[in-house]
N, C-alpha and C positions, 0 to 999 in steps of 0.2 A: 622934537626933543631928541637928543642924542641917546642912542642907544645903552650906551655903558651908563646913562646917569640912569634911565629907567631900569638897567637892572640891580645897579647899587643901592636905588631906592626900595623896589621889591627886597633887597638883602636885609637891610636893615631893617624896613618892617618886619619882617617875619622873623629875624633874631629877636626884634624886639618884643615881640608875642610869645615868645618862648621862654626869654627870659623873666618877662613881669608874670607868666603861668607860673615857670617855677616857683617865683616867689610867695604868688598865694598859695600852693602847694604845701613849700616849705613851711608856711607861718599862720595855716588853716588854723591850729589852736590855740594862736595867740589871740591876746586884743588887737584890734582893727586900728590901733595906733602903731603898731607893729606893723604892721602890713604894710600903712602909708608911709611910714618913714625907710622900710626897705625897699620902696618902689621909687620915691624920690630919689636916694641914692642913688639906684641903679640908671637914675633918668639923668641925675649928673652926672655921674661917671663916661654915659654914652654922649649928653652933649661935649663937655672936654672932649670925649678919643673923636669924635667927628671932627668941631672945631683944629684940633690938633691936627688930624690928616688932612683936612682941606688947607691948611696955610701951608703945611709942607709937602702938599704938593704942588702949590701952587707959587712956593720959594719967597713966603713971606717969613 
């Protein structure tokens, strides 16, 4: 495995842990349908900006 790809994988997990914590953080008192639908979001928003950087950087 290439280096740079195992550590842009460690990046993104650990962003990604930090941001779905925030999230239950932020929205501990709401209803749990609150919850899932701001962690969904946040789950689409990060496949798009992946998907995005990988095609351009990859000049598709």
């Amino acid at each position: 495995m290439d280096r740079n790809t195992l550590l842009w994988t460690l990046v993104v997990f650990f962003g990604a842990s930090i941001v779905f914590q925030a999230i239950r953080r932020g929205t501990e008192d709401q209803p749990i349908w609150v919850t899932l639908l701001a962690a969904l979001a946040a789950l689409g928003v990060m496949v798009v900006a992946i998907t995005f950087f990988v095609r351009r950087r990859d000049g598709r």
